[in-house]
C-alpha positions as CSV (number, residue, x, y, z in Angstrom):
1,X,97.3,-48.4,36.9
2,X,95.2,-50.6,35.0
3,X,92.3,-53.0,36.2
4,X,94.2,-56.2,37.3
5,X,96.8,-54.1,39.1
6,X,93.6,-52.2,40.8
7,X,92.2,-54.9,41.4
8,X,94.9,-56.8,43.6
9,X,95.5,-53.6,45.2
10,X,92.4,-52.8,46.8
11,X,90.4,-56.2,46.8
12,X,91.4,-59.7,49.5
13,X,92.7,-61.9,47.0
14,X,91.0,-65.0,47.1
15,X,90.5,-65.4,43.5
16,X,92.4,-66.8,40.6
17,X,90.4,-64.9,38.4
18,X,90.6,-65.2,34.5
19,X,93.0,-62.5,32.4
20,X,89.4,-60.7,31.5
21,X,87.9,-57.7,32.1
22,X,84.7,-57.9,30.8
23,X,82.6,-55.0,29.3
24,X,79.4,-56.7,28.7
25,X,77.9,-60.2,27.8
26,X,74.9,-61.5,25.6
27,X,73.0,-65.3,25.2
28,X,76.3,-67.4,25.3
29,X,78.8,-64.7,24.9
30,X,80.9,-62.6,26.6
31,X,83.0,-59.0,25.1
32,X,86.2,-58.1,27.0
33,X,87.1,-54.6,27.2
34,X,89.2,-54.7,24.1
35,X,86.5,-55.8,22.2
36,X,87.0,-59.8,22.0
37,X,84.3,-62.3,22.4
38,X,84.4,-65.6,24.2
39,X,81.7,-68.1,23.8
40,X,80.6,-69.0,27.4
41,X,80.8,-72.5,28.6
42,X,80.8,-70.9,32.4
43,X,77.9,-69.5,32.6
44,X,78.9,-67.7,36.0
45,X,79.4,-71.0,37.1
46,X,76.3,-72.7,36.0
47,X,74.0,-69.5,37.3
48,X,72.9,-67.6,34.2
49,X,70.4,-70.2,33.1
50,X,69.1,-67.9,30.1
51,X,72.9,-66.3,28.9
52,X,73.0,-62.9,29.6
53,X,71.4,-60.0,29.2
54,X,68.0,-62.0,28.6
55,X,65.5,-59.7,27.5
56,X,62.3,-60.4,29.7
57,X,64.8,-61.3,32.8
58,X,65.9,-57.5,32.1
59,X,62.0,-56.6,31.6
60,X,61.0,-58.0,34.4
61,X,63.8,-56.0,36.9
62,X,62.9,-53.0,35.2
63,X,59.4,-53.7,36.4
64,X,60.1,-54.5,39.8
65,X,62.4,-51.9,40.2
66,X,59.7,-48.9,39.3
67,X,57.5,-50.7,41.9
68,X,60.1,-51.7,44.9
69,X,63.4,-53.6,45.7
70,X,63.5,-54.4,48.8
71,X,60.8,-54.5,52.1
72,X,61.7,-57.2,54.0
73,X,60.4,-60.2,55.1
74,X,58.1,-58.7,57.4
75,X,56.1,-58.3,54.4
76,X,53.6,-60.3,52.5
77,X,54.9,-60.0,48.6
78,X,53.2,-61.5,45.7
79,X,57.0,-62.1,44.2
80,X,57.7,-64.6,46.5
81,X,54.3,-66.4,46.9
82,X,54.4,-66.1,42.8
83,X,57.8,-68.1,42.8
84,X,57.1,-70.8,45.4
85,X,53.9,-71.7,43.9
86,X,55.9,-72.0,40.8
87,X,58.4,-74.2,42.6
88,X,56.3,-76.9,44.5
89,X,54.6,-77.2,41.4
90,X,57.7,-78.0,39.6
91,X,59.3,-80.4,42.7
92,X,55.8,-81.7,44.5
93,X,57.8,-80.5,47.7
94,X,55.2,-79.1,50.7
95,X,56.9,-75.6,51.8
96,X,59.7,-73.5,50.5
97,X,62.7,-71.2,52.0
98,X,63.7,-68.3,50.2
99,X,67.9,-67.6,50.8
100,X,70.3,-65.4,49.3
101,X,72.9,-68.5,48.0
102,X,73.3,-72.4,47.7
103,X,75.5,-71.9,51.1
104,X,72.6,-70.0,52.7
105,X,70.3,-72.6,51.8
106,X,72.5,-75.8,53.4
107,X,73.2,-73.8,56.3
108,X,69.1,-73.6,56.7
109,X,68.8,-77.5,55.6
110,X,71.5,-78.4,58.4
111,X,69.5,-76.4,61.1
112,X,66.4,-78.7,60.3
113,X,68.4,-81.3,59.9
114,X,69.8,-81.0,63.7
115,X,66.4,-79.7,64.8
116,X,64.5,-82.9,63.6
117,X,67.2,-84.8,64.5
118,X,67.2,-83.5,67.9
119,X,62.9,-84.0,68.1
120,X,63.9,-87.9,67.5
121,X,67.1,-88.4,69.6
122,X,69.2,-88.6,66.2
123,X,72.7,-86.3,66.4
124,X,75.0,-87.1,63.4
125,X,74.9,-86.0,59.7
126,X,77.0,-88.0,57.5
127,X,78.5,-86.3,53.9
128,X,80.5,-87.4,51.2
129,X,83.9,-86.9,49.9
130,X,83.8,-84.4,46.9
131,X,81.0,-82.9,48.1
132,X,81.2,-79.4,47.8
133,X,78.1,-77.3,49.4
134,X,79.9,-74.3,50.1
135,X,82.1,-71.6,52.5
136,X,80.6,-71.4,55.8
137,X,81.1,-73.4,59.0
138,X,78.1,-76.0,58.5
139,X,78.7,-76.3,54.6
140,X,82.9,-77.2,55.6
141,X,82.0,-78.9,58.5
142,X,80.3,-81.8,55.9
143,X,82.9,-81.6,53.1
144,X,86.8,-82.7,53.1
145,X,88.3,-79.7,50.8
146,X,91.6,-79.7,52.7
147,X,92.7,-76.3,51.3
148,X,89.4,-74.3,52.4
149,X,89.4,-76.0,55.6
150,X,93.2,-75.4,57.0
151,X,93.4,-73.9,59.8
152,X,89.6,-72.6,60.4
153,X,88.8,-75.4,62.6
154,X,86.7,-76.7,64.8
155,X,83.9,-77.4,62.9
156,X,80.6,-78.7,64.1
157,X,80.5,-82.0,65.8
158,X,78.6,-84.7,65.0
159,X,79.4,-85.0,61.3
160,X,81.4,-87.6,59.6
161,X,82.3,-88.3,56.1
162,X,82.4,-91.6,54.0
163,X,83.6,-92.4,50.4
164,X,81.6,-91.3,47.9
165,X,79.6,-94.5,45.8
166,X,81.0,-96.8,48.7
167,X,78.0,-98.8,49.4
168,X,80.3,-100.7,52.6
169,X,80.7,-97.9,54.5
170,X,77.4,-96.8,54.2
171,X,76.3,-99.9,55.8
172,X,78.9,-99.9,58.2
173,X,78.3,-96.3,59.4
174,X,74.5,-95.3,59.1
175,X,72.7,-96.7,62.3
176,X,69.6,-95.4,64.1
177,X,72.1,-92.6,65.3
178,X,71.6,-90.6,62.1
179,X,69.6,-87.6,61.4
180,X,70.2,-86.8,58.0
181,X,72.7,-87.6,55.4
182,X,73.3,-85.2,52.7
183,X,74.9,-85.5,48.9
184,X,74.8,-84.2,45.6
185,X,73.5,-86.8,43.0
186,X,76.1,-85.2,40.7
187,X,79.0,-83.7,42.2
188,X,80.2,-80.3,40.5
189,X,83.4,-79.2,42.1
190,X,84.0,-83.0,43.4
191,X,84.7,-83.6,39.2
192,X,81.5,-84.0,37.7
193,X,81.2,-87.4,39.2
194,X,77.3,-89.2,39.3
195,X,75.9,-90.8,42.2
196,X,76.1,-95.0,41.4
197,X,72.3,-95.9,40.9
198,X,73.5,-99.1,43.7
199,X,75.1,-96.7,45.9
200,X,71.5,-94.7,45.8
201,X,69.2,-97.2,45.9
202,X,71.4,-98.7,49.1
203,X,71.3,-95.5,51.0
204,X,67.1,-94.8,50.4
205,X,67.0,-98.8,51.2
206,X,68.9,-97.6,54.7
207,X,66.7,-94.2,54.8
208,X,63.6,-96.8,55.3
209,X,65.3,-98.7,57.8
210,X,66.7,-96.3,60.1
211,X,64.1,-93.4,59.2
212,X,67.0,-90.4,59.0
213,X,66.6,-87.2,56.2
214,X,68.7,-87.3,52.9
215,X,69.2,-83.6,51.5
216,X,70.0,-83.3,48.2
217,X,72.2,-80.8,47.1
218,X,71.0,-79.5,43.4
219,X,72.3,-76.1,43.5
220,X,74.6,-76.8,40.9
221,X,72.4,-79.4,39.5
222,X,68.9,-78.1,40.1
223,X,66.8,-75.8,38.0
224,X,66.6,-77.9,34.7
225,X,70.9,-78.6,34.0
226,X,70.9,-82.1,33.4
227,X,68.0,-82.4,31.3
228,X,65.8,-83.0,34.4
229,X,64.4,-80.4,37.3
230,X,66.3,-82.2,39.7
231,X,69.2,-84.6,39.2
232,X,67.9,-86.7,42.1
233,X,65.1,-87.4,38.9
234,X,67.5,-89.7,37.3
235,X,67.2,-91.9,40.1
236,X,63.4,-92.1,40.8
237,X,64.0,-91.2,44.0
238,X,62.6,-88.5,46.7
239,X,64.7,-86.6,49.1
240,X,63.2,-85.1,52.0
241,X,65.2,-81.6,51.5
242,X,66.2,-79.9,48.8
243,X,68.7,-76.9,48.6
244,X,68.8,-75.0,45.0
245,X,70.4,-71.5,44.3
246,X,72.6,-70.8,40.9
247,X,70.5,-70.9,37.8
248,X,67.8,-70.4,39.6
249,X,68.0,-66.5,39.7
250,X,68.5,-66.4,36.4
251,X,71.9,-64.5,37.4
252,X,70.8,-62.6,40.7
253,X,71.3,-63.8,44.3
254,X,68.8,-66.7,45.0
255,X,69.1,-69.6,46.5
256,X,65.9,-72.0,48.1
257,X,65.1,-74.8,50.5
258,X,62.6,-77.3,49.2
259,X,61.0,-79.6,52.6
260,X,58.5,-82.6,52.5
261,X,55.3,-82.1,54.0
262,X,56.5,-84.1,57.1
263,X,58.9,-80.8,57.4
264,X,57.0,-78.0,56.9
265,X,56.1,-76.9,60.5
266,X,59.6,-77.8,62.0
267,X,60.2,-74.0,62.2
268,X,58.3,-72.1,64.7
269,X,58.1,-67.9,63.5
270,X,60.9,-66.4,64.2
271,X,63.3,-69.6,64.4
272,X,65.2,-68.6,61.5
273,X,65.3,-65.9,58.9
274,X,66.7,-63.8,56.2
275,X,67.1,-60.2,55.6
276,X,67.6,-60.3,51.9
277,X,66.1,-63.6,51.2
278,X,63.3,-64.0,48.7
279,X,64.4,-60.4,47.4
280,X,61.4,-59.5,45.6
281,X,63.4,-58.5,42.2
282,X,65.5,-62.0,42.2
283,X,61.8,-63.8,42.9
284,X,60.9,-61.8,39.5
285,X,63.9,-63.4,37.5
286,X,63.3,-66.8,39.0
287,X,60.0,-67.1,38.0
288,X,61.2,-66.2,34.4
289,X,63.5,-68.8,34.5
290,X,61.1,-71.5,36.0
291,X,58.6,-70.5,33.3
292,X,60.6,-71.0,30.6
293,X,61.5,-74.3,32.0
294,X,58.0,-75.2,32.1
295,X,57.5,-74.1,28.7
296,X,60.5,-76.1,27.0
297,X,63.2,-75.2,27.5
298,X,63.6,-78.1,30.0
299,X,62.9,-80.7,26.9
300,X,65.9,-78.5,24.5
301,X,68.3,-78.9,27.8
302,X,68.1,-83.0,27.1
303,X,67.8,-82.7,23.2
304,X,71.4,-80.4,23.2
305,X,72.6,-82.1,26.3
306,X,73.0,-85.4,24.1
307,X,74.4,-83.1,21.3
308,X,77.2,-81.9,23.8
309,X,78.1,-85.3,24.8
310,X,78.1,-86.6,21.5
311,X,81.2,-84.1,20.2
312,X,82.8,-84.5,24.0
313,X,82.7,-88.4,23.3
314,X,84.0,-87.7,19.7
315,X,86.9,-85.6,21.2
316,X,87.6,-88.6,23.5
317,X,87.8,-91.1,20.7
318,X,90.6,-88.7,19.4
319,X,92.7,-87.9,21.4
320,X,92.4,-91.2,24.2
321,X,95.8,-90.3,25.3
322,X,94.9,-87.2,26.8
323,X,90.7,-87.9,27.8
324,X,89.9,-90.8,30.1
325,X,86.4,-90.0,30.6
326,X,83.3,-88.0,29.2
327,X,81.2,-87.4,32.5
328,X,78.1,-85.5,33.2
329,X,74.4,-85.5,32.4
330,X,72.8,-82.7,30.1
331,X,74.3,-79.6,30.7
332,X,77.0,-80.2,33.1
333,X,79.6,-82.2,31.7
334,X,82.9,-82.5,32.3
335,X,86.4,-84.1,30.8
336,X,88.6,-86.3,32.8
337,X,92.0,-85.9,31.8
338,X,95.0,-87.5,32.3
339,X,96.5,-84.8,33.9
340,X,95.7,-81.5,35.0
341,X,93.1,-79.7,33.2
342,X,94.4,-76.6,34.2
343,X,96.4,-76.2,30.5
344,X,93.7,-77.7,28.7
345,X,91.2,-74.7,30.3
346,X,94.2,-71.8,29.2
347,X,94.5,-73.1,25.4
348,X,90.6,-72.9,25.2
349,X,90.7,-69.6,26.3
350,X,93.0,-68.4,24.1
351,X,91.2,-69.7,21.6
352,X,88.2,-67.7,22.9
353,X,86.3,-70.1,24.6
354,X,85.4,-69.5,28.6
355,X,85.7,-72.9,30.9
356,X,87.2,-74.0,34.1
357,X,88.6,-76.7,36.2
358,X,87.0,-79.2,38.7
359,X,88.6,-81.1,41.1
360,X,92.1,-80.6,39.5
361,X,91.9,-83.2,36.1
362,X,88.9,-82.3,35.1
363,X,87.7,-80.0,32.3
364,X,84.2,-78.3,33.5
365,X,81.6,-77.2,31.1
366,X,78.3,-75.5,32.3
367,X,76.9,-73.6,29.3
368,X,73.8,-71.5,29.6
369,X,70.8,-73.9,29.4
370,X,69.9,-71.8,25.6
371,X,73.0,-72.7,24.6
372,X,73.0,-74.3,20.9
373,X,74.4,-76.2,18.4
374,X,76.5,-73.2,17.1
375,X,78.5,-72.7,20.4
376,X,79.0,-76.4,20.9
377,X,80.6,-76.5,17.4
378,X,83.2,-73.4,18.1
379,X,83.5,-75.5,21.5
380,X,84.0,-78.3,19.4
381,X,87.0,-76.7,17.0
382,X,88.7,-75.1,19.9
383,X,89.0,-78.2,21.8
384,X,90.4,-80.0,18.5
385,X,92.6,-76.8,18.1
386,X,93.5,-77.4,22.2
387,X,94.4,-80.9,22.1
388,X,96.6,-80.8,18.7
389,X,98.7,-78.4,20.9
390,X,98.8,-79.8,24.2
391,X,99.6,-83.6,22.5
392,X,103.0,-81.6,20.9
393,X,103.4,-80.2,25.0
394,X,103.3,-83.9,26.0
């Protein structure tokens, strides 16, 4: 019995996993057990900030390891303290909550969310369609993904949904009634698709009015992918909550909650908590990966951002019948297509290059923030390759 049949025989299928099974992985690469090697514009979906295998991410867990791996939070632990310096320093947020995941971390957000909004007589928390801010009940309860909702319901009360960039309905349904409102400046699994600078400026215009909390959802976007910290940056704008996790581990489980000074007491000890949270060997690996922000890296993510979008638009200009749109900001681009991007995603791979789909029609491409011009080029010629073959499909 070989892997894949293994695989579906012992493990709940809820993947559609890629024909790979993968030996190891270095920088922007990854080696399948047969020996082939894919250039990786996945990056384990936007979490392995530095590629794989990054030397002083593997130093440092080395380190940590001979010392200790786990204690608790009933500990003090210079890790952690070492990492959320590093953190409000990098945001100019007031406190920070250490999580496992981005799902952990908006399941915290919601909770002070409904706490504050219970302290000022404020009960409904207002999403937007596309949003995706992950699998459990408070994360499904604020997103309208038909297929991971069927049949799980009810979710929490209290929560209602508008149209994404709809500036109407956000005057028609955010009243003194709100206690937060929550959104990704630029959706991931929703396609890739940017918050309309009108659309934000309306709904921080309404924050000021009605005095409710906007959470912004950067764990896809967060830690340095589009060529900022924060994609809220773009914007010149200030949220009162953030929620990060993916690249900021550097590819272990961490995930964070960012709240203004106005929120940093709204927990009492005790309140709320984490067993694995703020893992002292993750907090290693994120302070690499905040570092090298810090020391460039941040500035090379918007120098080889514009490079990416440059050969995406040049793909666009040739083949228009297949590529409505080049979307995205500095690392996390995407291709809307005029049809499924599902094809488009299985000719790239068999031309050895690692993607995947968002939001049906578009192609999704979240390279490691080292990425260069080399694997942007072999993305460039496999796409060509791609297109010349879906354009004979069509």
């Amino acid at each position: 019995m070989n892997i894949f049949d293994q695989e579906n025989a012992s493990i709940l299928q809820t993947y559609k996993r890629l024909p790979i099974s993968i030996d190891r992985a270095k920088g922007c690469y990854i080696y399948d057990d047969e020996g082939n090697e894919y250039v990786d514009f996945l990056a384990g979906i936007a979490v392995n900030a530095l590629g794989h295998s990054h030397n002083e991410i593997i130093e440092v867990v080395t380190d940590q390891i001979s010392k200790y791996m786990h204690v608790s939070n009933y500990f003090y632990q210079k890790p952690q303290v070492e990492l959320a310096e590093s953190l409000k320093h990098l945001s100019g947020f007031s406190k920070v909550f250490f999580t496992n995941s981005g799902t952990e971390s908006m399941e915290g957000a919601l909770k002070i969310a409904r706490k504050w909004g219970n302290e000022n007589a404020k009960k409904e928390i207002i999403a937007f369609t596309g949003g995706f801010h992950g699998r459990t009940y408070g994360a499904l309860s604020i997103m309208d993904k038909p297929h991971y909702k069927s049949n799980m319901g009810p979710f929490l009360p209290n929560t209602r949904i508008l149209n994404y960039n709809d500036i109407s309905q956000l005057e028609e349904y955010i009243d003194e009634d709100t206690a937060a409102v929550v959104l990704e400046f630029l959706q991931g699994e929703g396609g890739i698709r940017l918050a309309d600078k009108v659309f934000i400026e309306k709904l921080f215009e309404l924050r000021d009015k009605f005095k409710f909390l906007i959470v912004a959802d950067e764990i896809q976007s967060g830690i340095g992918r589009t060529g900022k910290y924060f994609a809220y940056e773009h914007y010149n704008v200030i949220p009162d909550i953030v929620t990060l996790a993916k690249g900021m581990g550097g590819g272990l489980p961490l995930g964070a909650i960012l709240t203004s000074e106005e929120l940093s007491n709204i927990f009492e000890k005790g309140m709320h908590g984490t067993t694995y949270g703020g893992n002292a060997v993750a907090c290693r690996t994120g302070k690499v990966v905040i570092d090298k922000l810090r020391s460039g890296l941040i500035d090379e993510v918007d120098v080889i951002g514009a490079y990416l979008e440059e050969k995406l638009e040049l793909i666009k200009k040739q083949y228009p019948n297949i590529i409505k749109e080049v979307r995205g900001l500095g690392l996390m681009r995407g291709l809307l297509l005029n049809q499924n991007a599902a094809p488009l995603m299985e000719k790239l791979l068999d031309h050895r290059v690692i993607t995947n789909v968002a939001s049906g029609d578009v192609l999704r491409l979240v390279p490691p923030l080292i990425v260069s011009r080399k694997e942007i080029d072999l993305l460039y010629q496999a796409l060509i390759y791609s297109m010349k073959e879906l354009e004979k499909e069509l």
